[in-house]
C-alpha positions in Angstrom: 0.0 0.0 0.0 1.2 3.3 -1.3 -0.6 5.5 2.2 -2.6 4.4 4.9 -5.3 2.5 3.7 -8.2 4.9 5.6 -6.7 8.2 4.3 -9.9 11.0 4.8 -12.3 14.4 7.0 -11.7 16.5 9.1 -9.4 17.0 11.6 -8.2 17.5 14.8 -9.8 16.7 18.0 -10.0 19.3 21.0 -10.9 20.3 24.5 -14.7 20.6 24.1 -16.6 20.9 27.4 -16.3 19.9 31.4 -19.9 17.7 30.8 -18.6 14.4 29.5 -22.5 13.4 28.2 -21.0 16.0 25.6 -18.5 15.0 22.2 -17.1 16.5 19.7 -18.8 17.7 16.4 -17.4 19.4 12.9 -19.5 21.6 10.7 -18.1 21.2 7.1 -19.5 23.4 4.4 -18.3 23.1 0.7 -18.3 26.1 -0.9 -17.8 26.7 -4.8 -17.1 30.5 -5.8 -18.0 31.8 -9.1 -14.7 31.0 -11.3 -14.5 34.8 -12.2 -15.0 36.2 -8.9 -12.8 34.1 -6.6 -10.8 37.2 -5.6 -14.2 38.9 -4.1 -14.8 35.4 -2.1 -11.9 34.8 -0.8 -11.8 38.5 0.6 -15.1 37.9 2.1 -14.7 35.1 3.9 -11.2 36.0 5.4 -12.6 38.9 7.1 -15.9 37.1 8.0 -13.8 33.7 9.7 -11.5 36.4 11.2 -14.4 39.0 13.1 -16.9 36.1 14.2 -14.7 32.7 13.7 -11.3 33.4 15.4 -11.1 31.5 18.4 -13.1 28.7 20.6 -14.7 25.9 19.6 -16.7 27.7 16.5 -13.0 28.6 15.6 -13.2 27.7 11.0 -10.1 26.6 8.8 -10.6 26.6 5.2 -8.9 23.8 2.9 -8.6 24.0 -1.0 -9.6 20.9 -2.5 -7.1 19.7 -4.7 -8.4 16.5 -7.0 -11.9 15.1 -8.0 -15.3 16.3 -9.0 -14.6 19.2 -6.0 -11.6 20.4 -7.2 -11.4 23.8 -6.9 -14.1 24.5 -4.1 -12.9 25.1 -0.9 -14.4 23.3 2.2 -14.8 25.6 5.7 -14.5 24.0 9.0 -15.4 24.7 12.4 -15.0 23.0 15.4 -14.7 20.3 17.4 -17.9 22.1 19.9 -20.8 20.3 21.3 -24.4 20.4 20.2 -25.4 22.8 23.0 -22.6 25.5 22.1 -25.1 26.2 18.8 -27.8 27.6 21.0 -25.3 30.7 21.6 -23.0 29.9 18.5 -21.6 33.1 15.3 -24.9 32.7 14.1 -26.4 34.8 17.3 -23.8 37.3 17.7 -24.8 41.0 15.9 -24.0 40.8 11.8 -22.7 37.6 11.2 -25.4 36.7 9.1 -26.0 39.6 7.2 -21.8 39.3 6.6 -22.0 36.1 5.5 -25.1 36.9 3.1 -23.7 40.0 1.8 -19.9 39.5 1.2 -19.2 35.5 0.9 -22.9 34.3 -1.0 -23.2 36.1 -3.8 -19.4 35.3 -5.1 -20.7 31.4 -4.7 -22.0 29.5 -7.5 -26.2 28.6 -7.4 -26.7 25.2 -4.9 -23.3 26.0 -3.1 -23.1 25.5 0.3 -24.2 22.3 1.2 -22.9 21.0 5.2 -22.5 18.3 6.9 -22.0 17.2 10.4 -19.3 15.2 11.7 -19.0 13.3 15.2 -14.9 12.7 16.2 -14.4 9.6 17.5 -11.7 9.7 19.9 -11.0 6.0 20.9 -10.1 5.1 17.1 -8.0 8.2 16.1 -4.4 8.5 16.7 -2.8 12.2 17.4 0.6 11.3 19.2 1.9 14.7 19.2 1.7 18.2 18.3 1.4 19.3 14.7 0.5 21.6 12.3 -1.7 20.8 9.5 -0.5 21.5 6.4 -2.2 19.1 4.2 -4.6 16.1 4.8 -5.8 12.6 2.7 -9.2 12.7 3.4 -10.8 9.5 2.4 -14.7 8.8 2.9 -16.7 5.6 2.6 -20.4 4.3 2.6 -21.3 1.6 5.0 -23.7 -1.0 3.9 -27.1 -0.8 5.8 -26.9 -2.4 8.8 -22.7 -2.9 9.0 -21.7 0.0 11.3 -20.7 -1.7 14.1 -19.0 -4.3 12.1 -17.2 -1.4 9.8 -16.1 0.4 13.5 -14.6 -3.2 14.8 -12.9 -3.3 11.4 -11.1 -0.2 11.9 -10.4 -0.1 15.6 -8.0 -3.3 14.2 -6.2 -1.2 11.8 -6.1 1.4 14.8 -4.2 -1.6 17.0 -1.9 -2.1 14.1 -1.2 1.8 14.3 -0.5 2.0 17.9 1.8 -1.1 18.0 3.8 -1.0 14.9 3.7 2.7 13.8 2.9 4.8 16.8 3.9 8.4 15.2 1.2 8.0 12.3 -1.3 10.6 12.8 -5.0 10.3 11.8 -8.6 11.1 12.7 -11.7 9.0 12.4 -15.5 10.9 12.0 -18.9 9.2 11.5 -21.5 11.1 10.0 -23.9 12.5 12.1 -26.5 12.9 9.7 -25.8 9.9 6.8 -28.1 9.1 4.4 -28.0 6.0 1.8 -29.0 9.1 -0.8 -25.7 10.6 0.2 -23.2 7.6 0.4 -20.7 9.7 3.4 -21.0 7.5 6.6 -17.1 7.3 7.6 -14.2 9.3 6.9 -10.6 9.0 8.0 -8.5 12.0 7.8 -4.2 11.6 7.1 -2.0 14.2 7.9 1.2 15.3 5.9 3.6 18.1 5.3 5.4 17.1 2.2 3.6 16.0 -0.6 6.0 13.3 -1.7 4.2 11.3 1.7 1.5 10.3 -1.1 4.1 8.2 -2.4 5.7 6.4 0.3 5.4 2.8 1.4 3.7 2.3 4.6 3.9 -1.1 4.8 0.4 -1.3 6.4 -0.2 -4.9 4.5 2.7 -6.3 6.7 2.8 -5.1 9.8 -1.2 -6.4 9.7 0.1 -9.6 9.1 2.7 -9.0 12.1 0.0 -8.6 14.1 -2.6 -11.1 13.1 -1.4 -13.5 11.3 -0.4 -14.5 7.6 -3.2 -13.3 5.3 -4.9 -11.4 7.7 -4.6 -8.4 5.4 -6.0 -10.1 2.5 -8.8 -11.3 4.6 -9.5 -7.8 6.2 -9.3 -6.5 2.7 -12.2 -8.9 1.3 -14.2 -8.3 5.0 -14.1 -4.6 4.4 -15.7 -5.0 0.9 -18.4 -6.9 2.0 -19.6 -4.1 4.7 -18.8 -1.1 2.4 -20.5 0.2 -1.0 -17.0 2.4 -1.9 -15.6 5.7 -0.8 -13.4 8.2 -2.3 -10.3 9.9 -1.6 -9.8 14.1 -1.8 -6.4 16.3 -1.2 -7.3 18.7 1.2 -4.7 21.7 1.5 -4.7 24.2 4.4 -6.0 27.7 3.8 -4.5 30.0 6.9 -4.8 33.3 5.3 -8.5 32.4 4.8 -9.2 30.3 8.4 -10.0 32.1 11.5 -7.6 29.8 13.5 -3.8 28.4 13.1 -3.4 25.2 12.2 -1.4 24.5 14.9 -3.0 21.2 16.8 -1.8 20.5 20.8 -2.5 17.3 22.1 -3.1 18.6 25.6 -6.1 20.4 24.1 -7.3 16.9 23.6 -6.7 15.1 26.5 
């Protein structure tokens, strides 16, 4: 295998509240400007993630999407923040709207916009250390009807294999909140890299799986994962900063 064979959205996980009933949830927006007026969007939006999405948990980063049907569009993040932080979220405070409406929508092509919701799941990610994103692998796949939990058991193995035989690899795993069969998104897995020449590296995961479980347990895990999955995709997202409201500088004490 060429990269880590879940390679996907969204991102780091942070601090998010004292009540533990509470987790972590992204709010992804893909956004496609009008091709002549990309100039007057991305002004918009800088100043609009800078006045009402700067800091906390409604904090935004923006990533360029680099290959596929989205290339081109840009997709704006915010969070990690719990459900309950919405009641009192940007949306409240004075002009954000009315920002958002006047200087980022109308430089957007007609049907742009469309979000999604994404829960963080914490016990099957690996963040090791501190980083700063510079570019992420952002792979995404529909589960079959009635497969989650074996899909989740199916990566929480590759996650072992991780810990034990590669325990600097960084990456995030999000379920959908909101999936529909329509839709095909259930699962993504998001890979982090600096360099782009990490897209062609050899990370072995085939082997050290074996290692770990057995001769042919990666050929076995390979025809399991096909038989609870209807496909995904895989998308180069690179990091905006002069367009986010926040760094993309990611502490693993703000995790813990």
């Amino acid at each position: 295998m060429k990269k880590i064979f879940f390679l996907m959205l969204l991102l780091p996980l942070l601090a998010l509240s004292q009540n533990n009933t509470e987790y972590g949830v992204f709010e992804n927006a893909l956004l496609t400007p009008n091709p002549t007026q990309i100039n007057q969007f991305e002004k918009g939006i800088t100043a609009h993630n800078k006045k009402y999405h700067g800091d906390g948990p409604h904090g935004v980063r923006v990533y360029w999407i680099a290959n596929g049907p989205n290339t081109g569009s840009y997709v704006w993040v915010m969070g990690p923040f719990p459900w309950s932080s919405l009641d009192n979220g940007p949306a409240q405070k004075d002009g954000h709207d009315t920002d958002w409406n006047t200087n980022i929508a109308p430089y957007m092509m007609p049907g742009s916009g469309e979000q999604s919701y994404w829960r963080g799941q914490t016990e099957l990610s690996r963040f090791p250390k501190d980083f700063t994103i510079k570019k992420m692998a952002v792979d995404t796949w529909d589960i079959k009807r009635g497969k989650y939990e074996d899909a989740m058991k199916l990566v929480k193995k590759v996650h072992d294999v991780y810990a034990e035989k590669s325990p600097n690899e960084t990456f995030g795993i999000y379920t959908n909140e909101f999936g529909s069969t329509k839709e095909g998104k259930d699962l993504s897995v998001i890979s982090y890299f600096e360099k782009s020449a990490w897209l062609g590296e050899d990370h072995s995961i085939a082997k050290k799986y074996d290692e770990m479980y057995g001769s042919g347990s990666w050929g076995q895990f390979l025809e399991d994962w096909m038989e609870i999955t209807n496909g995904g995709g895989t998308e180069i997202w690179i990091y905006r900063e002069d367009l986010s409201g926040i760094s993309g500088d990611v502490k693993v004490s703000e995790r813990q």
